[in-house]
N, C-alpha and C positions, 0 to 999 in steps of 0.2 A: 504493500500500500504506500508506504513512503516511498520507495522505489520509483512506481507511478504518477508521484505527486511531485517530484522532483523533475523527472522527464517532461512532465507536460511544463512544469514552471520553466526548465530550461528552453522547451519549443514557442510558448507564448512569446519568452524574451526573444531569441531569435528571429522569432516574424515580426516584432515590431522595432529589432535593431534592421533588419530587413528593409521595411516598412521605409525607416528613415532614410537608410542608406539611398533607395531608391528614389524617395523624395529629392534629396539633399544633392543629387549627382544633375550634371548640365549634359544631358542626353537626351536625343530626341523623344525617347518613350516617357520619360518624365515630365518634357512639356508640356502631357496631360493629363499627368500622373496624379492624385489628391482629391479630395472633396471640396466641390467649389462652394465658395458662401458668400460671394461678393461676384459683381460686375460693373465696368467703369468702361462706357463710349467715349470715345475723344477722336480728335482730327487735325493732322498737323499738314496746315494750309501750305500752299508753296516748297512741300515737301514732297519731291517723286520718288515711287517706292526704289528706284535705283540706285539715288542719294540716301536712302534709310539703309540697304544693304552694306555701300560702302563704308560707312560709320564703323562697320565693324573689322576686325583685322583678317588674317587666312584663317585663322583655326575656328572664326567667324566669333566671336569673344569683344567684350568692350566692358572695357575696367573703369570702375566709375567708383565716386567717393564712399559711396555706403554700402557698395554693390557689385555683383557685378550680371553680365545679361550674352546671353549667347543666341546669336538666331540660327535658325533651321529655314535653308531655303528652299527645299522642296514640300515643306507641310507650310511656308510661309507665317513662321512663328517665331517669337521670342519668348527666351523662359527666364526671367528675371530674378534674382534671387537677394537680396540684401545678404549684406557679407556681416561673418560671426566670426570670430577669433577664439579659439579653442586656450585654453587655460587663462582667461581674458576676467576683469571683475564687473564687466557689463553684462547684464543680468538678461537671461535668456530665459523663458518661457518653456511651458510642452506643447503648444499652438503656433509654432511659427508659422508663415505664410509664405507662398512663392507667388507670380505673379506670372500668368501663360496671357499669351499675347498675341492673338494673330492679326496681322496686317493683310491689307486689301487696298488695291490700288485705287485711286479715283479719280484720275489727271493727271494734273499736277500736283495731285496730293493723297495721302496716305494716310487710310481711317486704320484706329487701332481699337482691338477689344478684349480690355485685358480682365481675366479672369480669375480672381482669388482664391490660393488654393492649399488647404491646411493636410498633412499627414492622416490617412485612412483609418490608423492606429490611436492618433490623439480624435478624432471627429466619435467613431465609434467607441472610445472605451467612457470618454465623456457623455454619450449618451445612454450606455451602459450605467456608468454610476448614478444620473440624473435617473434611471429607471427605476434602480434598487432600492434608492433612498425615497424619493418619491411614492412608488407603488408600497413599499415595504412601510412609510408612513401612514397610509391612506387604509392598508390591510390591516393594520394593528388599529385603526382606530373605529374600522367596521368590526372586527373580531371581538373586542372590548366591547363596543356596543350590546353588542349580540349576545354575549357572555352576563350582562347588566355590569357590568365594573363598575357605573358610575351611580350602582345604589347608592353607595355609602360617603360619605366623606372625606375618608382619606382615600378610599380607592377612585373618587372626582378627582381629588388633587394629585394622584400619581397618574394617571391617565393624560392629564393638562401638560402637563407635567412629562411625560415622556411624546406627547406630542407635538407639544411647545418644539422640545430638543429637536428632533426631527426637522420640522420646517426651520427650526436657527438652521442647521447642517444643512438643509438645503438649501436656504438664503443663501449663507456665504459660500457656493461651491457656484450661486448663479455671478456673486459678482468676483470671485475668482478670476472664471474665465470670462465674463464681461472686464474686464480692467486688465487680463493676460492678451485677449485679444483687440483691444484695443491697443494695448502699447505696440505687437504685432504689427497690428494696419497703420499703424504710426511709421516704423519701419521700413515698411515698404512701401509706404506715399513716397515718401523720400528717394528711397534709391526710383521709383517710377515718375518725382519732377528730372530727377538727375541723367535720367537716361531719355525722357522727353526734350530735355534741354538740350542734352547731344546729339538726336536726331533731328530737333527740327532747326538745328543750323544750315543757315542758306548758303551755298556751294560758293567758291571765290567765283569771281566773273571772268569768265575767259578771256585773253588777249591776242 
């Protein structure tokens, strides 16, 4: 039995170091890799998709201050990702976000539609615990009902009382990740003015 429990604990961790790794990597299959939970239309005027291309170097890469963003030319995408420094004392989250991006030409100008995209492992275990505690709040306090717990007195005030606790624990697990993900989307606004800024520089004028 602990045998068992140890195995599965080592394969959960595994698919969700997995999970990451594949997030976290600039390859084309992760450009659309994540749970979307955000979208952002924009259009960078006087900008032809040729001039968006060239922005980037051969390995097709563009290093930017908070960031960095790699395009794919044949699915016509960019996978943006704000840059983290590994043993670093800026505080990192388990929601980060990447930002998938596909361009579409339209003239002389180039529409983008970037789409916000959190790790499959952090979207689902988050909905998981909001399940747990939630339902698992909601059933103790039909169960008790039903049971009459709140004939008496003090079995009113331990009922309150362990149901109070419940929604505290779920209160602060909403504004957890309400305030993890917003520092997140904070993030990667940034690296996405920073890398808007670099694309929609107007080309020198030829001579």
């Amino acid at each position: 039995m602990l045998l068992a429990g140890v195995l599965g604990l080592t394969l959960f961790l595994a698919l969700v170091l997995g999970d990451w790794f594949h997030f976290t990597s600039l390859t084309a299959a992760a450009s659309r890799y994540g749970c979307g939970i955000g979208r952002l239309d924009d259009r960078l005027p006087l900008t032809p998709f040729t001039f968006v291309i060239e922005r980037f170097d051969r390995d097709g890469l563009l290093r930017l201050p908070h960031g960095v963003a790699r395009v794919f030319l044949e699915q016509r995408r960019i996978l943006l990702r704000p840059q983290y420094q590994f043993f670093s004392l800026r505080f990192r989250t388990v929601w980060p976000l990447n930002g998938s991006i596909d361009l579409e030409p339209d003239g002389d100008a180039t529409c983008l539609t970037c789409i916000k995209r959190v790790p499959w492992s952090s979207a689902l275990l988050t909905l998981l615990w909001f399940a747990v505690v939630g339902l698992g709040t909601v059933g103790f306090v039909i169960a008790y009902l039903a049971e009459g717990g709140p004939m008496s007195l003090s079995g009113a005030l331990m009922g309150l009382g362990i149901t109070g606790l419940g929604f505290l624990v779920l209160a602060f697990g909403v504004l957890t990740v309400a305030l993890a993900v917003r520092l997140e989307d904070h993030r990667l606004t940034q690296a996405y003015h920073e890398l808007r800024a670099a694309l929609a520089r107007e080309p020198a004028p030829s001579r």
